[in-house]
N, C-alpha and C positions, 0 to 999 in steps of 0.2 A: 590368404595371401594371393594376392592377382598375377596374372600371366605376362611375363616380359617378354615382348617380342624382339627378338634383335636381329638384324640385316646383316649378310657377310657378303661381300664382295668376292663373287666367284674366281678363278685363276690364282695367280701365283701371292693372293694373298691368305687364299681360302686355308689352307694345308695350317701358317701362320698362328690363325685365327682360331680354327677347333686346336692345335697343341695349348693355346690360352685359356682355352674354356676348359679342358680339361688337368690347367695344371690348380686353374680355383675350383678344382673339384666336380666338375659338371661330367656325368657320364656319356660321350660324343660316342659313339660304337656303332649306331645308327647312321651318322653323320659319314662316318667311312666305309659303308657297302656302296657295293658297284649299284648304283639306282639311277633312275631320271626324276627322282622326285625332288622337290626345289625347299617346299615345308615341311618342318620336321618337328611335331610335339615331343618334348621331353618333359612328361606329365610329373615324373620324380624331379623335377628340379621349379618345375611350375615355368617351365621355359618355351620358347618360340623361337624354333632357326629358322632362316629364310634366305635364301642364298639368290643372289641377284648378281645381274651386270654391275661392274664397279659405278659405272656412271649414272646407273638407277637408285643408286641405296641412297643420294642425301635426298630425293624427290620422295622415297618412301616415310623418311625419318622426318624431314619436314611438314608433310600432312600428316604424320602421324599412326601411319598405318603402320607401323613400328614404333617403339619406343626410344630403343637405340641402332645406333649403325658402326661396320667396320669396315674402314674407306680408307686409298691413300689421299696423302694430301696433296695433290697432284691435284685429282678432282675435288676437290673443297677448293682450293685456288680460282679451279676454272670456273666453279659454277655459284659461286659464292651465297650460297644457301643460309637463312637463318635458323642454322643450329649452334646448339652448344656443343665446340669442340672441345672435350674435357680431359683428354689424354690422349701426347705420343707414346705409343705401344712398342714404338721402340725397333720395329720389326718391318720388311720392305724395303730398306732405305735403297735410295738412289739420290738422283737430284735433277735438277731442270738445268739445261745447258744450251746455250747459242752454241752453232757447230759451224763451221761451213771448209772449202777447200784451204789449202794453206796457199797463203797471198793473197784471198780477199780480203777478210780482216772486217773491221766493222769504221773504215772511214769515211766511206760515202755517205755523202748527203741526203739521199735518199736507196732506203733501202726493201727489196722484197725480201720477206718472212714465210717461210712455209712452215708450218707446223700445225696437231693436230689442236692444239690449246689458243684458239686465236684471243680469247679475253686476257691469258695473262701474259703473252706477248703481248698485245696492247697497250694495259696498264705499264707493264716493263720498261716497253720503250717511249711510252709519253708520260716514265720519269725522267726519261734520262733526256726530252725535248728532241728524240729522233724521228725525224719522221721516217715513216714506212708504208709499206702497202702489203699488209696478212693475206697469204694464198692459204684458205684452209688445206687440208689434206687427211684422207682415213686412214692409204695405205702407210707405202713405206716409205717414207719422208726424207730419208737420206736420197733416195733417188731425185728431187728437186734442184738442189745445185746442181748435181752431175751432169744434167740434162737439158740445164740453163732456165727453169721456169722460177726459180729465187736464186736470192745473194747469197744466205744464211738458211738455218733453220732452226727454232728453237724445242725441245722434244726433251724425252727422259734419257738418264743417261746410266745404268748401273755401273756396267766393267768398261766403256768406250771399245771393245772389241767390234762392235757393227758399224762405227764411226772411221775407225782405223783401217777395217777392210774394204770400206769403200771412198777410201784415200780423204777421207775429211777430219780436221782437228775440232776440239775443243776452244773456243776463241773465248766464251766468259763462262761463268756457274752466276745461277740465277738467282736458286734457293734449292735448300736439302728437302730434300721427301721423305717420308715414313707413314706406315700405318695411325689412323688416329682414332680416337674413339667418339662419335659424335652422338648425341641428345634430341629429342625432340622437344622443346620450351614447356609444352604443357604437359607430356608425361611428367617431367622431371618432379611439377610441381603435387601433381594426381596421383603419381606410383614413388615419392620421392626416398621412401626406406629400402622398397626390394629395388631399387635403379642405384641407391647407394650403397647398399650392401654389394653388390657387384663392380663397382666403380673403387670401392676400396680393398677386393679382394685382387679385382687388377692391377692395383698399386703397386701391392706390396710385390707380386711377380714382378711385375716392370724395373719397378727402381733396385 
């Protein structure tokens, strides 16, 4: 039986991520000591954890150096990788939202965008035939209108509690996010009994 590697997305998905591997029975005990160490063989299960940056894991899964990844779909949107996303997980959720002060609104003709996702604000608004101008941004994004360098911002939005305190509304929702589970095309084909056996042990948790 060959060794599945699989990618977890560090931070507030990671915690998510091993309760999953441990409710299809994977023994993670290793996974929750205080370490700095990133891979983690789990030789009884024939497994491979690898904990990365969220926005690293689909560049591991698409070359391959992983077999699969646990990503939200936030970053699948942005960076539009070809993998097989083969399952919402259900777990994460928030959603993408246009925010800005109340009274700007999204009537202008031309609008600045700051956000840290400038591809799917892009695509977004050259559906909707808006034109715009994307100010990328890393930090805190809400601060952009407040300060006058955008109109709007488009960003993640769990509880809207960081939107609200910094006197900005929710003006549309874009798309809902969640955890997802993604594929690399030629594992799937190469390792496709031991990447399926775990694909339908995640199932049956999920649904």
């Amino acid at each position: 039986m060959e060794t599945i590697k699989i990618a977890i997305a560090k931070g507030r998905l990671a915690k998510h991520s091993i309760g999953l591997l441990e409710e299809i029975g994977i023994d993670c005990r290793i996974l929750k000591e205080d370490s700095r160490k990133l891979v983690f063989h789990l030789s009884s299960h024939q497994l491979e954890v690898i904990l990365l940056k969220a926005v690293d894991v689909p560049t591991y899964v698409e070359h391959g150096v992983v077999d699969m990844g646990i990503v939200g779909k936030d970053v699948l949107m942005e960076q539009e990788k070809p993998l097989y996303e083969v399952m919402d997980l259900k777990f994460g959720g928030c959603r993408f939202s246009i925010a800005g002060r109340l009274g700007d609104g999204l009537g202008k003709k031309h609008l600045r965008v700051a956000t840290k996702y400038p591809n799917v604000a892009r695509k977004h608004f050259a559906s909707k035939g808006q034109s715009v101008e994307i100010i990328r941004q890393e930090g805190s994004v809400e601060l952009a209108p407040i300060m006058g360098l955008s109109d709007i911002i488009l960003d993640i939005v769990e509880t809207g509690k960081t939107l609200k305190e910094n006197g900005l509304v929710i003006l549309e929702d874009v798309a809902h996010l969640s955890a997802r589970l993604v594929l690399n095309k030629v594992s799937y084909k190469t390792k496709k009994k031991e990447i399926s056996t775990i694909i339908e042990a995640m199932g049956e948790k999920v649904n």
